[in-house]
N, CA, C and O atoms as a CHARMM CRD file, in Angstrom:
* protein
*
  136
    1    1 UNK  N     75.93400 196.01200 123.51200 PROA 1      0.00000
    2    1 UNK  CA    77.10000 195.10800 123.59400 PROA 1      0.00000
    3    1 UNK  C     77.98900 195.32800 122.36800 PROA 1      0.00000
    4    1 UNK  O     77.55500 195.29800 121.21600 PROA 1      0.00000
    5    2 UNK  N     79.06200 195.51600 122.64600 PROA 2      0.00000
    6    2 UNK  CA    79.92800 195.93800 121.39300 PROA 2      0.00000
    7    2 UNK  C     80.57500 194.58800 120.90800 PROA 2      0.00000
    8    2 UNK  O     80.41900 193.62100 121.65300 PROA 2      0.00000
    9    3 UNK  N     81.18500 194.43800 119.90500 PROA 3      0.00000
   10    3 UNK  CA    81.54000 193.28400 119.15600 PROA 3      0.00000
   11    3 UNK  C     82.76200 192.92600 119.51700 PROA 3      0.00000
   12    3 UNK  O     82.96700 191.74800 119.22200 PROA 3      0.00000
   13    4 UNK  N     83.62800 193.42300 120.01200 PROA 4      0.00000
   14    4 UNK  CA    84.93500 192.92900 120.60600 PROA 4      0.00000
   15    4 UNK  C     84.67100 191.81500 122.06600 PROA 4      0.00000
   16    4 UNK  O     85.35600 190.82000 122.30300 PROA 4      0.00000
   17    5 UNK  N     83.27500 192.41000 123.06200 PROA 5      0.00000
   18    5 UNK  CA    83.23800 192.18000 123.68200 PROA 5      0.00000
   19    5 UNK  C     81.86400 190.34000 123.85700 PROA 5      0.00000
   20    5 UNK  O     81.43900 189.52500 124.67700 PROA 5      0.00000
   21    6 UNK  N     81.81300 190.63600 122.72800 PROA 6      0.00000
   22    6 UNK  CA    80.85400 189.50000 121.87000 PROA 6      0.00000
   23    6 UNK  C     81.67900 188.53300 121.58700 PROA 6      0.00000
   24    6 UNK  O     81.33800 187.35000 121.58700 PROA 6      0.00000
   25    7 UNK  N     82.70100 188.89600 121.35300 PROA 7      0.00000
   26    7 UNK  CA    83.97200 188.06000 120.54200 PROA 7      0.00000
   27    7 UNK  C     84.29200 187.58600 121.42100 PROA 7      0.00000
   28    7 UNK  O     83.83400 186.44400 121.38800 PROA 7      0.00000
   29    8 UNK  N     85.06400 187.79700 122.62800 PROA 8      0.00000
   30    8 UNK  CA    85.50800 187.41100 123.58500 PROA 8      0.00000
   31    8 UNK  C     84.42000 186.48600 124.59400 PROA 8      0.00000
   32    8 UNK  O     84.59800 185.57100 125.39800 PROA 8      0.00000
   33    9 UNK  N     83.32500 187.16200 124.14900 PROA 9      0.00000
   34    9 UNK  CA    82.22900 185.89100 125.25600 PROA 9      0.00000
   35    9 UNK  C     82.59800 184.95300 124.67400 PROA 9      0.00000
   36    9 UNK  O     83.08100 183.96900 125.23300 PROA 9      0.00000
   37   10 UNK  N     82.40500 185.10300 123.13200 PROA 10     0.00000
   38   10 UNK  CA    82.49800 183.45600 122.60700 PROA 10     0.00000
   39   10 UNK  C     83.65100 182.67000 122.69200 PROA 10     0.00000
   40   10 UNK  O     83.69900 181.44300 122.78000 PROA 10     0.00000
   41   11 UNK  N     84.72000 183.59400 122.65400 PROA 11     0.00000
   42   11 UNK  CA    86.31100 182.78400 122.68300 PROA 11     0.00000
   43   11 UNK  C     86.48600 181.68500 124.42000 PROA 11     0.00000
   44   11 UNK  O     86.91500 180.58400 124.76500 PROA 11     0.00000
   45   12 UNK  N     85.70900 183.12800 125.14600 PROA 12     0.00000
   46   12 UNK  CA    85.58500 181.94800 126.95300 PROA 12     0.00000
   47   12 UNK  C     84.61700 181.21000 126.72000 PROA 12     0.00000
   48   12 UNK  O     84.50300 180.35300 127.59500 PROA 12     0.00000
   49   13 UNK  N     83.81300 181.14600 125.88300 PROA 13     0.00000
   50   13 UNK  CA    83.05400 179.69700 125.91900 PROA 13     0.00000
   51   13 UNK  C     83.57400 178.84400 125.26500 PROA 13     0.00000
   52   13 UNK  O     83.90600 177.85100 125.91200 PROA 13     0.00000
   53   14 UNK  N     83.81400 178.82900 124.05900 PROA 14     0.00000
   54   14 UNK  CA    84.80900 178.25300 123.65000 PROA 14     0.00000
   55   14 UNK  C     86.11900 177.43000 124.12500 PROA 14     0.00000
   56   14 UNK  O     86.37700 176.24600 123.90700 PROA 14     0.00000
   57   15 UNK  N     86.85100 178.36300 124.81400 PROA 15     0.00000
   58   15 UNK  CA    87.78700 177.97400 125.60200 PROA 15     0.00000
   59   15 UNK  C     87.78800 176.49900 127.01100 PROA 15     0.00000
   60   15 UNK  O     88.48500 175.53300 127.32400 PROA 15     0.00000
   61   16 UNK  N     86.28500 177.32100 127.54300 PROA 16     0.00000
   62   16 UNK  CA    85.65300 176.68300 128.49900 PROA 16     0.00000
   63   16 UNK  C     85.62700 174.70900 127.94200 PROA 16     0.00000
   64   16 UNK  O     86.21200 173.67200 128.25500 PROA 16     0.00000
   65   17 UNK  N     84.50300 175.18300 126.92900 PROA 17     0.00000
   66   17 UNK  CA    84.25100 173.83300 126.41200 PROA 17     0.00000
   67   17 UNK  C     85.38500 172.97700 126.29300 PROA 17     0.00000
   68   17 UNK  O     85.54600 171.91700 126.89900 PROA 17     0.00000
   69   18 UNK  N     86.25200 173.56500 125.37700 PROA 18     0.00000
   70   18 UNK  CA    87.87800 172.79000 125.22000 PROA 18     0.00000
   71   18 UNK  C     88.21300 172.10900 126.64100 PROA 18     0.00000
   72   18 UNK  O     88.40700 170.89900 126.74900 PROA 18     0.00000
   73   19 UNK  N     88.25900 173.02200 127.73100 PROA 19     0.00000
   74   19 UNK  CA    89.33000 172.34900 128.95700 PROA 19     0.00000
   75   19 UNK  C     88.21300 171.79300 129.03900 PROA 19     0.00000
   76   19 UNK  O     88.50200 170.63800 128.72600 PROA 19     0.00000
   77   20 UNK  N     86.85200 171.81000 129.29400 PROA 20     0.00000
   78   20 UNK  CA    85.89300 170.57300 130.18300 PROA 20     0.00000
   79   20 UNK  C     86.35500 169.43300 129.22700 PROA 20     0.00000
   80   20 UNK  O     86.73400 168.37800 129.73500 PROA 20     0.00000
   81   21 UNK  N     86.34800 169.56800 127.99400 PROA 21     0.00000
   82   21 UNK  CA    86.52300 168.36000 127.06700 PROA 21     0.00000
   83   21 UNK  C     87.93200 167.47300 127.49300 PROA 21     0.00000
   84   21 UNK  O     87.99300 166.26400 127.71800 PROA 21     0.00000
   85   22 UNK  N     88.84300 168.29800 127.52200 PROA 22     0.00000
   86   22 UNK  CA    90.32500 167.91300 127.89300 PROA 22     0.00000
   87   22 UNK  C     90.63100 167.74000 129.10200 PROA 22     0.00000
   88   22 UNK  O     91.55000 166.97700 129.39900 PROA 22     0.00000
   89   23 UNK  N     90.00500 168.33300 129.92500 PROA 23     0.00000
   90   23 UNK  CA    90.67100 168.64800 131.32300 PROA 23     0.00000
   91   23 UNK  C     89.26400 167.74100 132.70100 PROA 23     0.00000
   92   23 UNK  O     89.46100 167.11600 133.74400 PROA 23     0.00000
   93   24 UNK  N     87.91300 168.14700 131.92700 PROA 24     0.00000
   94   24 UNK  CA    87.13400 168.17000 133.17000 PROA 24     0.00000
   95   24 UNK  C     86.86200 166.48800 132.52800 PROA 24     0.00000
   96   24 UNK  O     86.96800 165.81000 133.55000 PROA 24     0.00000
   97   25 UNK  N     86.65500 165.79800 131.69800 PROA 25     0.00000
   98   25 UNK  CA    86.47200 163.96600 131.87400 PROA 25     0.00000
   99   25 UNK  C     87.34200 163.47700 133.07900 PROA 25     0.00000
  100   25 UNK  O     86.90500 162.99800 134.12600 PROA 25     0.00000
  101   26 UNK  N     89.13400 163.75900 132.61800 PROA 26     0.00000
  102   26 UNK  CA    89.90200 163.06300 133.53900 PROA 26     0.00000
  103   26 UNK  C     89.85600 163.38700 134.82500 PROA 26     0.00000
  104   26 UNK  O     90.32800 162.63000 135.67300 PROA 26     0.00000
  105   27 UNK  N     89.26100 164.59900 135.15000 PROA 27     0.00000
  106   27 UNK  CA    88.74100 165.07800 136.58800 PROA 27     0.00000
  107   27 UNK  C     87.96900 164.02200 137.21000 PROA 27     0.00000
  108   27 UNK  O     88.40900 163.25100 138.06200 PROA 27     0.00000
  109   28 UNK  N     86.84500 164.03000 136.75600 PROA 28     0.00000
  110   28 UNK  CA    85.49900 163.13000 136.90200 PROA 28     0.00000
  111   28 UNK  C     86.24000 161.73200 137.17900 PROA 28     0.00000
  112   28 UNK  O     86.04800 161.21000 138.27700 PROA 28     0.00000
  113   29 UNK  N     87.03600 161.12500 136.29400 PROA 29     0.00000
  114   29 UNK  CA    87.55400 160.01400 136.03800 PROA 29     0.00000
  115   29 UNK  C     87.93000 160.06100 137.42900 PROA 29     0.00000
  116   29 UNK  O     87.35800 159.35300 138.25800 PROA 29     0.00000
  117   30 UNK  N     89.03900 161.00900 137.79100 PROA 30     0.00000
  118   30 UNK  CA    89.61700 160.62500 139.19600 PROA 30     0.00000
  119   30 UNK  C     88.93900 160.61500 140.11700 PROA 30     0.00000
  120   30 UNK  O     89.48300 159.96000 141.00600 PROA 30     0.00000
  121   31 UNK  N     87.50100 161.20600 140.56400 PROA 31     0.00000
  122   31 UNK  CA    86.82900 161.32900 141.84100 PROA 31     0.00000
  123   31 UNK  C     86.17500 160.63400 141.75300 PROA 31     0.00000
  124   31 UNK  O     85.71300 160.38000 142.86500 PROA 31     0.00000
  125   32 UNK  N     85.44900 159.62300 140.45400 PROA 32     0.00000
  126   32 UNK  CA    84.95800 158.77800 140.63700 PROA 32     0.00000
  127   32 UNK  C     85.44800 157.51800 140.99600 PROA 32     0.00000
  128   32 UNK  O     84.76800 156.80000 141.72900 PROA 32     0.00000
  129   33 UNK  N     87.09600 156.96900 140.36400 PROA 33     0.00000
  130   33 UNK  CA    87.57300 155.96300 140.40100 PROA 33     0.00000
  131   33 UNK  C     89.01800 155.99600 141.66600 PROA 33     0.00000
  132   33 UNK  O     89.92900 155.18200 141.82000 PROA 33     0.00000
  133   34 UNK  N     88.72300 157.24900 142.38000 PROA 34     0.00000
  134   34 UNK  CA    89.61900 157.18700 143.68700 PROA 34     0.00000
  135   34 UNK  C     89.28300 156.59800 145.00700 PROA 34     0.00000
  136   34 UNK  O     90.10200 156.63400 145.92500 PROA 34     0.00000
């Protein structure tokens, strides 16, 4: 595994985490409280 490509796993996990944090609560919020 080369290190650019190491880098980038971590940046989409990273990334990932952010929108679930930002994006996937108010999701939840809506399918639960619709």
């Amino acid at each position: 595994m080369t290190i650019s490509l190491l880098l980038g796993r971590i940046s989409l996990l990273v990334w990932a985490d952010w929108a679930f944090n930002n994006l996937g609560i108010p999701i939840v919020a809506l399918i639960f409280y619709e």
